[in-house]
PAKOLMI-656798 format. One record per atom (N, C-alpha, C): residue number from 1; x negated, y negated, z. Coordinates in nm, 2 decimals, decimal comma. Layout:
N
+-------+--------+--------+--------+
! kolnu !     px !     py !     pz !
+-------+--------+--------+--------+
!   NUM !      X !      Y !      Z !
...
+-------+--------+--------+--------+
***
This chain:
160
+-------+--------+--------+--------+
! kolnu !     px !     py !     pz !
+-------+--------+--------+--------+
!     1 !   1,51 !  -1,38 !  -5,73 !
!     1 !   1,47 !  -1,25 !  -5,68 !
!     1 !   1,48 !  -1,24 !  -5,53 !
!     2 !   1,47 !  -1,38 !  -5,49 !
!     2 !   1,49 !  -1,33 !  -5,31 !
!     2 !   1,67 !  -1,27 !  -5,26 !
!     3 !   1,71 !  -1,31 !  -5,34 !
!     3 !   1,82 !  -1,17 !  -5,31 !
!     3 !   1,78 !  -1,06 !  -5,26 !
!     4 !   1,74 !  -1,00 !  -5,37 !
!     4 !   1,72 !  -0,86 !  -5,38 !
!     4 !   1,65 !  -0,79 !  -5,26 !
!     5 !   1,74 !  -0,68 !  -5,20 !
!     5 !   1,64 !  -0,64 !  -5,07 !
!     5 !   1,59 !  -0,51 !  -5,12 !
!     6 !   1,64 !  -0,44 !  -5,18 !
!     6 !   1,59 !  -0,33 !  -5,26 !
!     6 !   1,58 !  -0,29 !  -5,35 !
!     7 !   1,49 !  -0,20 !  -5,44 !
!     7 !   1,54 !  -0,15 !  -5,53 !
!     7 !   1,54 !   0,01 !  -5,53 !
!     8 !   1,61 !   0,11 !  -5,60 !
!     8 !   1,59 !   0,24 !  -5,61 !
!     8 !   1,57 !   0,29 !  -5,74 !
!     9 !   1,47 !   0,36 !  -5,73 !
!     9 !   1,41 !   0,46 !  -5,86 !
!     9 !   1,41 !   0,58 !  -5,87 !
!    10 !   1,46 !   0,61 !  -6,02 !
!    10 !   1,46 !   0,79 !  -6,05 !
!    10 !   1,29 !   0,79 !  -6,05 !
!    11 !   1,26 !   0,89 !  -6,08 !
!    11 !   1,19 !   0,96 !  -6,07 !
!    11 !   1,14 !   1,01 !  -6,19 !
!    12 !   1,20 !   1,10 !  -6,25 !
!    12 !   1,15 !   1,17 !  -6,41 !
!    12 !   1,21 !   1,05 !  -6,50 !
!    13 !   1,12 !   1,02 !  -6,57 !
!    13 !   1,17 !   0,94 !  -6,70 !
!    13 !   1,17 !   0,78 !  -6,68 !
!    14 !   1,16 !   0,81 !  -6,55 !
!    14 !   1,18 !   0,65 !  -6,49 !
!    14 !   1,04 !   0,60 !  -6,46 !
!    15 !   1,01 !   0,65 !  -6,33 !
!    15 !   0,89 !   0,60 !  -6,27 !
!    15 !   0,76 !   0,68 !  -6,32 !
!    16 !   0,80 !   0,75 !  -6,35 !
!    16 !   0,66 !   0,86 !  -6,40 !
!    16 !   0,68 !   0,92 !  -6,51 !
!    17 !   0,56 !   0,86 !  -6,59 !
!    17 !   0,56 !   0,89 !  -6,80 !
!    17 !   0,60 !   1,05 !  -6,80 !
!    18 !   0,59 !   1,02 !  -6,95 !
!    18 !   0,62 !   1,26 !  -6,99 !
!    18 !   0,50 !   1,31 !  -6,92 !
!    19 !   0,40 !   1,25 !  -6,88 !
!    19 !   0,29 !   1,33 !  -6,82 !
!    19 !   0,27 !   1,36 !  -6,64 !
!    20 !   0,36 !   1,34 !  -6,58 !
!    20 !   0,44 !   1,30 !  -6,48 !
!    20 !   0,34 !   1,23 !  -6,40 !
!    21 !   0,28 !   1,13 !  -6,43 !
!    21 !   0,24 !   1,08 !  -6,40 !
!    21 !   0,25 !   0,91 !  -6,32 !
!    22 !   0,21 !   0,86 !  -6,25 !
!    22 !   0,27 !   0,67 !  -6,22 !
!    22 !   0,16 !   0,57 !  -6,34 !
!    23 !   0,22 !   0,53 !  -6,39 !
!    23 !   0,09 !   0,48 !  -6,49 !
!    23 !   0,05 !   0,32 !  -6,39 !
!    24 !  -0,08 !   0,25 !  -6,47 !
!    24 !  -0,09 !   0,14 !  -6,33 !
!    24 !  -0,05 !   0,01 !  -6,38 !
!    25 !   0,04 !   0,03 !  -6,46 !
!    25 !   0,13 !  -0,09 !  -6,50 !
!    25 !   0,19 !  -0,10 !  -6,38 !
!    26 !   0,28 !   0,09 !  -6,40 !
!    26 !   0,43 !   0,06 !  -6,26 !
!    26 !   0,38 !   0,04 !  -6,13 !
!    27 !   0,23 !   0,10 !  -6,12 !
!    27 !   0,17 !   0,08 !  -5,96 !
!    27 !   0,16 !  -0,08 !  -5,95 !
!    28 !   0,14 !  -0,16 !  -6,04 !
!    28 !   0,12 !  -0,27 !  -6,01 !
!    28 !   0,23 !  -0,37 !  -5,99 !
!    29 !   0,35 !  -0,33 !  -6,07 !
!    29 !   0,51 !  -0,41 !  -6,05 !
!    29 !   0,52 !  -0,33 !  -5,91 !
!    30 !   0,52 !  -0,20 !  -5,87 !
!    30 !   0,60 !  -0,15 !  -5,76 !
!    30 !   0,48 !  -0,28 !  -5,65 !
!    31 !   0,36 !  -0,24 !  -5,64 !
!    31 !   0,32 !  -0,39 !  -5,53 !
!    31 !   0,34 !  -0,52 !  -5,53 !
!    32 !   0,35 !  -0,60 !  -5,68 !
!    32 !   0,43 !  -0,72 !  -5,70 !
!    32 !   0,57 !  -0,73 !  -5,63 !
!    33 !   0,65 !  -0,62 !  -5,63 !
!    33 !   0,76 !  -0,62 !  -5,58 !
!    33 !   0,79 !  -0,61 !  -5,47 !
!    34 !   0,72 !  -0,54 !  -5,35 !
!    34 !   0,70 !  -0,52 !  -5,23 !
!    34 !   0,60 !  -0,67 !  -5,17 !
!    35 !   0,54 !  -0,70 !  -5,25 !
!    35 !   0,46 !  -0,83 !  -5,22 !
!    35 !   0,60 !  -0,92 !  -5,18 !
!    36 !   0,67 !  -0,89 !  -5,26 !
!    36 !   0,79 !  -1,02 !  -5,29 !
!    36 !   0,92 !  -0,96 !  -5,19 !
!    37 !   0,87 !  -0,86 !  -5,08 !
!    37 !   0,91 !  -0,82 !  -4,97 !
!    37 !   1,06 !  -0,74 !  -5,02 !
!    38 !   1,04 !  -0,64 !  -5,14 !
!    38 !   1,17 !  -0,61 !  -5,16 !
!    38 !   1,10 !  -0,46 !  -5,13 !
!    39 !   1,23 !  -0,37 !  -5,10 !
!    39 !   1,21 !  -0,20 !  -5,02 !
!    39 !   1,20 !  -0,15 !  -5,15 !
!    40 !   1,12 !  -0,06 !  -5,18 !
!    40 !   1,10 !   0,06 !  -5,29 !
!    40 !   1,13 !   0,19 !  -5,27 !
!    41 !   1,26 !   0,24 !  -5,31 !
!    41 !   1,35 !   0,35 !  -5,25 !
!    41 !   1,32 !   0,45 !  -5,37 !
!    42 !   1,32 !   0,55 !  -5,34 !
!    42 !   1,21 !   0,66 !  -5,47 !
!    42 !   1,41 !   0,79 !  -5,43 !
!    43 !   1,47 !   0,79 !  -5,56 !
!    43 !   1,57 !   0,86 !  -5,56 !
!    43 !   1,60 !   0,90 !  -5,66 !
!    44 !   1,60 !   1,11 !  -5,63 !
!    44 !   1,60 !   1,20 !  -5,70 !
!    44 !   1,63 !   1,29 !  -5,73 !
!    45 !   1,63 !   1,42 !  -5,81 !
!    45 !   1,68 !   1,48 !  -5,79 !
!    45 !   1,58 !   1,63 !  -5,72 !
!    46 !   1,49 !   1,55 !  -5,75 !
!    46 !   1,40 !   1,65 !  -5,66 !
!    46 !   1,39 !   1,66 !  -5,53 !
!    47 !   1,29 !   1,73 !  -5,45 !
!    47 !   1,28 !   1,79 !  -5,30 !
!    47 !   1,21 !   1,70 !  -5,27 !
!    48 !   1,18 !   1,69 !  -5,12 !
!    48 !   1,10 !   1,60 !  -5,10 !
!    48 !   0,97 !   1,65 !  -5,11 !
!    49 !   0,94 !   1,79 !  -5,11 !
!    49 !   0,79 !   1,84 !  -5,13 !
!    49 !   0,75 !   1,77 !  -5,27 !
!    50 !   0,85 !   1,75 !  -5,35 !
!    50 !   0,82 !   1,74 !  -5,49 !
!    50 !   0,79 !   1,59 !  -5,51 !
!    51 !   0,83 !   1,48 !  -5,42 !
!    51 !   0,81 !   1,34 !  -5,43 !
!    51 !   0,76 !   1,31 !  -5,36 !
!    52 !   0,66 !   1,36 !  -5,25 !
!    52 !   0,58 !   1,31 !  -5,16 !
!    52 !   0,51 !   1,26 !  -5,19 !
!    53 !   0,39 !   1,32 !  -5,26 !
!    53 !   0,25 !   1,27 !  -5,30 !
!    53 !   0,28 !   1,12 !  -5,43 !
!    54 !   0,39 !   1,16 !  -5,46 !
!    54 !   0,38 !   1,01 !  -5,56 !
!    54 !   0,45 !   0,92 !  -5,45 !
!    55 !   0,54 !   0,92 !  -5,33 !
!    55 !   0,53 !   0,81 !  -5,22 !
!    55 !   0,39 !   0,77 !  -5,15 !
!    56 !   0,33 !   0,85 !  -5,17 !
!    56 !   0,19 !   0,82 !  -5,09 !
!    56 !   0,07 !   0,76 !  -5,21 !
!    57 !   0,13 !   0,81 !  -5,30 !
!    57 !   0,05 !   0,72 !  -5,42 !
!    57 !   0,04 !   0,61 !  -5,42 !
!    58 !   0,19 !   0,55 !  -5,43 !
!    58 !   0,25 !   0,45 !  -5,41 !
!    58 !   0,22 !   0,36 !  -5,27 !
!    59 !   0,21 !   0,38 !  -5,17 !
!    59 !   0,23 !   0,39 !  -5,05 !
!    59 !   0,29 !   0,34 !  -5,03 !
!    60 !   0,41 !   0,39 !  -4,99 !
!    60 !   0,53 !   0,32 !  -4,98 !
!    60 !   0,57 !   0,41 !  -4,83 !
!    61 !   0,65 !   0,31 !  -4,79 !
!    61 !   0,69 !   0,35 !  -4,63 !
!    61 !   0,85 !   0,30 !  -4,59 !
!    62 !   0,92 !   0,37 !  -4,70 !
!    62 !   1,07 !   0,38 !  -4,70 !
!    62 !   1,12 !   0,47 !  -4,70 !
!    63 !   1,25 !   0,44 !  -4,69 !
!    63 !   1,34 !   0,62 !  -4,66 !
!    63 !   1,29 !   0,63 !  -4,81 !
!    64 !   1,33 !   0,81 !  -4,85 !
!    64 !   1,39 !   0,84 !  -4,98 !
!    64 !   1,49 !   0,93 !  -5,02 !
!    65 !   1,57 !   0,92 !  -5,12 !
!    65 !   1,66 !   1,02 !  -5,13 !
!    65 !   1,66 !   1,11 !  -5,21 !
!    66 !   1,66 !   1,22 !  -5,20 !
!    66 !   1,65 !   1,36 !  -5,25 !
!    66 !   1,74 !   1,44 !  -5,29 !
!    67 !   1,78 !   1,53 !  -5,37 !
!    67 !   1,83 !   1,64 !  -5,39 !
!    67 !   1,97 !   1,58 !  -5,47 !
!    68 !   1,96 !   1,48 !  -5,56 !
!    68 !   2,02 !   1,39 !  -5,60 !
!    68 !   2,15 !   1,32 !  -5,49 !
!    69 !   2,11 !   1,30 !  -5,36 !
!    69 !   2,16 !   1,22 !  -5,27 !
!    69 !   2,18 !   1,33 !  -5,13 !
!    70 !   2,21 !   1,45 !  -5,17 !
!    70 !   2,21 !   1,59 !  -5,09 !
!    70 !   2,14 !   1,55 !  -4,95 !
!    71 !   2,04 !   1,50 !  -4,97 !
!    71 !   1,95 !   1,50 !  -4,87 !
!    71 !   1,85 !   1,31 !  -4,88 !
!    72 !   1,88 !   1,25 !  -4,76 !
!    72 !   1,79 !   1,12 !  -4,72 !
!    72 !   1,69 !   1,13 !  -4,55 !
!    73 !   1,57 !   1,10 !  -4,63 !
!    73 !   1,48 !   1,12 !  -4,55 !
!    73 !   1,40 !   0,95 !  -4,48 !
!    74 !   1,35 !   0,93 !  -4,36 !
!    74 !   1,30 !   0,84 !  -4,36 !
!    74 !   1,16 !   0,83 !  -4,40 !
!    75 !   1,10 !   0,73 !  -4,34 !
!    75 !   1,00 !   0,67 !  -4,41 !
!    75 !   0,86 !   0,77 !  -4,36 !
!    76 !   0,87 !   0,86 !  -4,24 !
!    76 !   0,78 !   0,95 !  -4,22 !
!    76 !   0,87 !   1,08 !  -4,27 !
!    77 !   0,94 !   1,11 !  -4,35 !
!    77 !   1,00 !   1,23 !  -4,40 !
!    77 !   1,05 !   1,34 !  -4,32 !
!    78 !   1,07 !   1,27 !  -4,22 !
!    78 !   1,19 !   1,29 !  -4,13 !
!    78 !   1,35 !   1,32 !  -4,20 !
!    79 !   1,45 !   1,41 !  -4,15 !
!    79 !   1,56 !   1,42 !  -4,22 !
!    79 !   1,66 !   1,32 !  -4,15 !
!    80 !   1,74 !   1,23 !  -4,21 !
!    80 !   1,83 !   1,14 !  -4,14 !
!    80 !   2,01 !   1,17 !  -4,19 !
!    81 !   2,00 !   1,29 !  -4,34 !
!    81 !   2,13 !   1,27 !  -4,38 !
!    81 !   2,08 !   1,41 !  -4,45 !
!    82 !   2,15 !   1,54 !  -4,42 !
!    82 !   2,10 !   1,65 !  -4,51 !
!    82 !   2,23 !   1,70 !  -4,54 !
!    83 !   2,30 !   1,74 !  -4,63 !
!    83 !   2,44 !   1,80 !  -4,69 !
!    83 !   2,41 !   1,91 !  -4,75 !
!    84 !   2,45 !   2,05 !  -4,68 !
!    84 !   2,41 !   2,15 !  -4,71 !
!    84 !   2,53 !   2,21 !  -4,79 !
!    85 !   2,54 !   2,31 !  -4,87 !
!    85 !   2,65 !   2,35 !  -5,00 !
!    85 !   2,69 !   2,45 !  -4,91 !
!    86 !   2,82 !   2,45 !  -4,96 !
!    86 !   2,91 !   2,56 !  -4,84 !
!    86 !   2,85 !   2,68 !  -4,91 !
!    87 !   2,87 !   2,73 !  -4,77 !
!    87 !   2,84 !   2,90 !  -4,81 !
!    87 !   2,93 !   2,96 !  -4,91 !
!    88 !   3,06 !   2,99 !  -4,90 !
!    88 !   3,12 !   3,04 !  -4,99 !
!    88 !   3,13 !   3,00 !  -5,16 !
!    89 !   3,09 !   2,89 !  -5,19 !
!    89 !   3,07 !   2,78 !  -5,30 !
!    89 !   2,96 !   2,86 !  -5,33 !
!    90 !   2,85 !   2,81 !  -5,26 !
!    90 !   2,75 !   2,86 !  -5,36 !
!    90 !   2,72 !   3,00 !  -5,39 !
!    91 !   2,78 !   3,09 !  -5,32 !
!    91 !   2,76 !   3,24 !  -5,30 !
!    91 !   2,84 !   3,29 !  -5,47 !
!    92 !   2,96 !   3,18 !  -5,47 !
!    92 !   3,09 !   3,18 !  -5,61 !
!    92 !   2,97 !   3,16 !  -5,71 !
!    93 !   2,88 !   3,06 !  -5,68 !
!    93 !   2,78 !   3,00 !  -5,80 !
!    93 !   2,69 !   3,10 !  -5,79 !
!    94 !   2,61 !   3,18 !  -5,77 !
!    94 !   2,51 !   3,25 !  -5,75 !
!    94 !   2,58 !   3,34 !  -5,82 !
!    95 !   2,70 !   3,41 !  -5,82 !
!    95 !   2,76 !   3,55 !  -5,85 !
!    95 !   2,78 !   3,50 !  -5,98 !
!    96 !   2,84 !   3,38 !  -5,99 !
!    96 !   2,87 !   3,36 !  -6,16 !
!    96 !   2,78 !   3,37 !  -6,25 !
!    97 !   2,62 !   3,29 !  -6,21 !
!    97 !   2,53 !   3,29 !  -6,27 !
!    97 !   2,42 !   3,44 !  -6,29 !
!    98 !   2,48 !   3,52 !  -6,17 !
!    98 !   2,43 !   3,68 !  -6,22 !
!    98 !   2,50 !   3,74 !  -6,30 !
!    99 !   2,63 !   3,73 !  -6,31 !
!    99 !   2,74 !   3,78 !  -6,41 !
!    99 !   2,69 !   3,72 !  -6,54 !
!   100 !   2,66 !   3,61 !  -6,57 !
!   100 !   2,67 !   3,60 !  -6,71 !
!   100 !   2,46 !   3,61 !  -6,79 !
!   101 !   2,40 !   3,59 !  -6,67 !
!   101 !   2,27 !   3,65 !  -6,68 !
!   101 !   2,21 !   3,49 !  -6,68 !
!   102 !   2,22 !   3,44 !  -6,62 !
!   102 !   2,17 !   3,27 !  -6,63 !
!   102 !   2,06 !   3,25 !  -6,52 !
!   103 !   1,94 !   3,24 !  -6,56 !
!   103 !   1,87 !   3,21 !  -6,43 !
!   103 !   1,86 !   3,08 !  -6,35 !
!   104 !   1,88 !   3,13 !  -6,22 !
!   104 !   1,95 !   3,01 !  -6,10 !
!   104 !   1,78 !   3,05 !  -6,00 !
!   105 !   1,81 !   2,90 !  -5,96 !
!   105 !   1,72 !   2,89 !  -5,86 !
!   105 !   1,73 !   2,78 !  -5,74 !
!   106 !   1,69 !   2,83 !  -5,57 !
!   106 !   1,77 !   2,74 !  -5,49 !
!   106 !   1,69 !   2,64 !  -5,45 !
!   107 !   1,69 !   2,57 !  -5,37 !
!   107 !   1,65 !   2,51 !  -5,25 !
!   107 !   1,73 !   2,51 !  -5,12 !
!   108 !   1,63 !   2,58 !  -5,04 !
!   108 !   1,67 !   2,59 !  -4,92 !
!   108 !   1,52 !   2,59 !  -4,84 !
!   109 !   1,59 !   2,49 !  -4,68 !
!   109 !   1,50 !   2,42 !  -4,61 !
!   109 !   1,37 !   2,42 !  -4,70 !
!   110 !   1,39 !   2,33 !  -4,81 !
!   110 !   1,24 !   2,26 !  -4,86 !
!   110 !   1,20 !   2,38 !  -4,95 !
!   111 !   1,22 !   2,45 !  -4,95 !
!   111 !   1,17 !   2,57 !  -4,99 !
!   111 !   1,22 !   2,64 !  -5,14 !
!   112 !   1,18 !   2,65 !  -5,25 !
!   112 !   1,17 !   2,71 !  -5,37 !
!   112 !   1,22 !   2,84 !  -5,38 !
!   113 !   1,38 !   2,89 !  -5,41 !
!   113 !   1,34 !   3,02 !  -5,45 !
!   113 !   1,40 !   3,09 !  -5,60 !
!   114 !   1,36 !   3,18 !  -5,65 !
!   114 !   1,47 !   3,21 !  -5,74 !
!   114 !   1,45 !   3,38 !  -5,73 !
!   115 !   1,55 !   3,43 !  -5,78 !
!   115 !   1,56 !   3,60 !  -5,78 !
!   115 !   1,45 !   3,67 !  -5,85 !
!   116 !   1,41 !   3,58 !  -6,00 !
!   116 !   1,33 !   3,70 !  -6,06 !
!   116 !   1,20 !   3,55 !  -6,14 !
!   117 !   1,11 !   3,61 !  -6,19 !
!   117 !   1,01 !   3,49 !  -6,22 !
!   117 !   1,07 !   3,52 !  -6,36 !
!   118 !   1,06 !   3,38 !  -6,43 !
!   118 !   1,10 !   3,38 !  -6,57 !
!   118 !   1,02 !   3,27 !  -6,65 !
!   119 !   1,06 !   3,23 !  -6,74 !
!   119 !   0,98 !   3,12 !  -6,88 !
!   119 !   1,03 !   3,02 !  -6,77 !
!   120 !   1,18 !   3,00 !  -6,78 !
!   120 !   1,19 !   2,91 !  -6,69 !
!   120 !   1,18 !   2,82 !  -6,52 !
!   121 !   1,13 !   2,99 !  -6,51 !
!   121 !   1,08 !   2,94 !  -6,32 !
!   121 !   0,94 !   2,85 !  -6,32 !
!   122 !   0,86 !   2,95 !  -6,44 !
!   122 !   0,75 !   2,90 !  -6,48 !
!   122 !   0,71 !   2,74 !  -6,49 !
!   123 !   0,83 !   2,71 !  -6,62 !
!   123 !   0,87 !   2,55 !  -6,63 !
!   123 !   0,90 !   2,47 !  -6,54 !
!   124 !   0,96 !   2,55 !  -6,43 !
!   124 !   1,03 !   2,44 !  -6,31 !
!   124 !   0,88 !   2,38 !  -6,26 !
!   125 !   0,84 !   2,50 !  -6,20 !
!   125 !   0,71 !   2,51 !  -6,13 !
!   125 !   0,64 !   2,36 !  -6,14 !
!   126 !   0,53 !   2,42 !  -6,32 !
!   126 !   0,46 !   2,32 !  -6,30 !
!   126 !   0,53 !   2,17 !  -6,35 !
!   127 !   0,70 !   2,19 !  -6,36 !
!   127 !   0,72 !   2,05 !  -6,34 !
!   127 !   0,69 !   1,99 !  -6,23 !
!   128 !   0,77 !   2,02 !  -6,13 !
!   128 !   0,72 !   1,98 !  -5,99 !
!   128 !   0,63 !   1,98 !  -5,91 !
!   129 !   0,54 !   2,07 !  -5,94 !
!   129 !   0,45 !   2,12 !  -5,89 !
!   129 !   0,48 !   2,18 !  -5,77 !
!   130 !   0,56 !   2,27 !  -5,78 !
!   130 !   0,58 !   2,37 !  -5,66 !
!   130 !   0,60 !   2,51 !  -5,69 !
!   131 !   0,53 !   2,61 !  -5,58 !
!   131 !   0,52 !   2,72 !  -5,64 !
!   131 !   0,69 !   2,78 !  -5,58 !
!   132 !   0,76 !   2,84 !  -5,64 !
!   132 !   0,90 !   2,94 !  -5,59 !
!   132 !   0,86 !   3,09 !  -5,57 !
!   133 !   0,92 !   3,12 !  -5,50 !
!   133 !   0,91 !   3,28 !  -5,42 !
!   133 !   1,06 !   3,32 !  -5,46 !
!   134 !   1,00 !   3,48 !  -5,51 !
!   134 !   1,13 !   3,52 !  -5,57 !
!   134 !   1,16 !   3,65 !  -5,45 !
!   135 !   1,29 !   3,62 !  -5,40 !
!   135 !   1,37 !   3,69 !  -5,33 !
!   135 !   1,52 !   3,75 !  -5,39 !
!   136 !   1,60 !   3,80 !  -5,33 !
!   136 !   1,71 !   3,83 !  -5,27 !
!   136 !   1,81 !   3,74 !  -5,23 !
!   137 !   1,87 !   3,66 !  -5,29 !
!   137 !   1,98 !   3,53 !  -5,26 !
!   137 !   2,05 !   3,60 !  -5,12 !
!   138 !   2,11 !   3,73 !  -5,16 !
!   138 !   2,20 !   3,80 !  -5,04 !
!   138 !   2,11 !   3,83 !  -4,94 !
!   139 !   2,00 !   3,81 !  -4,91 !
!   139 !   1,89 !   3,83 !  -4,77 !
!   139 !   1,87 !   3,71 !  -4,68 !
!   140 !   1,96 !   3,58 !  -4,81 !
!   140 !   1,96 !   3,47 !  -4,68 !
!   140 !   2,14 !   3,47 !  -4,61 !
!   141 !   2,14 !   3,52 !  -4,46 !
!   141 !   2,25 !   3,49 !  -4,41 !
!   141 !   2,25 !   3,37 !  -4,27 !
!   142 !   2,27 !   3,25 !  -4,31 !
!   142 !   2,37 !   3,18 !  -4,43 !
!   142 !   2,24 !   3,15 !  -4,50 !
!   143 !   2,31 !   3,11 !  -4,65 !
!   143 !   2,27 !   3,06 !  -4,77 !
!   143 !   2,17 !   2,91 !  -4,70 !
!   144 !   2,24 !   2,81 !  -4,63 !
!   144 !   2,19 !   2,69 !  -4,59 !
!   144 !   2,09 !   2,69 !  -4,71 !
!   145 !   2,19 !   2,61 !  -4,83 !
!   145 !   2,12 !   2,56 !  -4,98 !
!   145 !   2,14 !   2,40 !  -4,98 !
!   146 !   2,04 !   2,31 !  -5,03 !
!   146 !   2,05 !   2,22 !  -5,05 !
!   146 !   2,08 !   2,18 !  -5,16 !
!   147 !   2,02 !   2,26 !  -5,29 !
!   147 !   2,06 !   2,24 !  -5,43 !
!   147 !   2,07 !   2,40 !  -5,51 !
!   148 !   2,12 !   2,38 !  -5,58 !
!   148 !   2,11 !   2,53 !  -5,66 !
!   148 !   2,11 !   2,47 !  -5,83 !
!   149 !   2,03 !   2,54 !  -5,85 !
!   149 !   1,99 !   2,48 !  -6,05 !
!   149 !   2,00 !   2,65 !  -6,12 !
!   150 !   2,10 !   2,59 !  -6,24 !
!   150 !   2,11 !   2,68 !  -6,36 !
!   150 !   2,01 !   2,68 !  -6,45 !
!   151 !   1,91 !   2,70 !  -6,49 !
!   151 !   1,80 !   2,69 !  -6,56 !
!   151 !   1,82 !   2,74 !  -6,72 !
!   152 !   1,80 !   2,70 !  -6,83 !
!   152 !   1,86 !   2,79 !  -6,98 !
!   152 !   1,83 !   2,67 !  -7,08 !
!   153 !   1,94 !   2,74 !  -7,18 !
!   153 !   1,96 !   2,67 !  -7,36 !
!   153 !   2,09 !   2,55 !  -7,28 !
!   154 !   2,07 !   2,38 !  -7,29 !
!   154 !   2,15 !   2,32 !  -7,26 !
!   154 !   2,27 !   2,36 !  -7,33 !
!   155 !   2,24 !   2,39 !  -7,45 !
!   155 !   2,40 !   2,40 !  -7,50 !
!   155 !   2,52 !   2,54 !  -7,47 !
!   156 !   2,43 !   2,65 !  -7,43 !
!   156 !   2,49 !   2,76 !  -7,32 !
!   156 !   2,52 !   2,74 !  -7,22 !
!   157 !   2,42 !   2,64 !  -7,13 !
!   157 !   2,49 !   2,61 !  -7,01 !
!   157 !   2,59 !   2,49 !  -6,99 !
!   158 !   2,60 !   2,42 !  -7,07 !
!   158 !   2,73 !   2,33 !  -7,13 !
!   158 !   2,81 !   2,36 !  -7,13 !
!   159 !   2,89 !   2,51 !  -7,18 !
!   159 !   2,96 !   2,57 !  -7,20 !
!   159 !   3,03 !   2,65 !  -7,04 !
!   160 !   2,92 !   2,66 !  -6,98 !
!   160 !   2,97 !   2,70 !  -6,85 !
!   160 !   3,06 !   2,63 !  -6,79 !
+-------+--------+--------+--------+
***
């Protein structure tokens, strides 16, 4: 194991049960492991608002990466690498997803939004535990999105 200088963890399904919770098995391997001086890198597809409190659970004091790589933060959650989605791109995705009635929702600077509240904003929500503000997509000029999510029936949006 002294190889090893890091390791990196998803997040849902990985490090935190269906209850999204750290159970204290993993709190206890993730300190065994840092004991044994290896970096605990927390990478996902969520925001960093959304993985904070379980790095400080943890307490861990490494970068992390976010927005399924979109965005890497250091170890005081500082931005060190942010990849923002082109304006025209996403503006294509936002129109598509109005056209066929699919509800989308963004991230931009950190921030939660989607057009209209739904079953599935609902769901995002207390997945992550963050609340979204429903705006106007065309009221942000520029867009500066970090992620954009289709929200629905997987097998509808499959098809997309």
């Amino acid at each position: 194991m002294n190889k090893i200088k890091a390791i990196a963890f998803d997040m849902d399904g990985t490090l935190l049960t269906d209850e999204k919770k750290i159970s204290p098995r993993t709190e206890r391997c993730c300190k065994a492991l840092e004991e044994m001086g290896i970096s605990l890198v927390l990478a996902t597809g969520r925001s960093y608002e959304a993985l904070v409190s379980y790095k400080n659970d943890l307490n861990l004091n490494y970068p992390v990466i976010c927005y399924n790589g979109a965005q890497v933060l250091d170890d005081r959650g500082e931005i060190i690498r942010n990849h923002l989605m082109q304006d025209d791109i996403a503006r294509y995705i936002i129109d598509f997803a109005r056209e066929d009635g699919v509800h989308i929702q963004i991230y931009r600077k950190g921030k939660l939004y989607f057009e209209k509240r739904s079953a599935e904003a609902e769901f995002y929500e207390k997945h992550v535990n963050i609340s979204g503000v429903t705006v106007n997509f065309d009221n942000f000029e520029p867009l500066d999105l970090t992620k954009i999510m289709y929200l629905g029936e997987h097998e509808y949006l499959t098809g997309l």
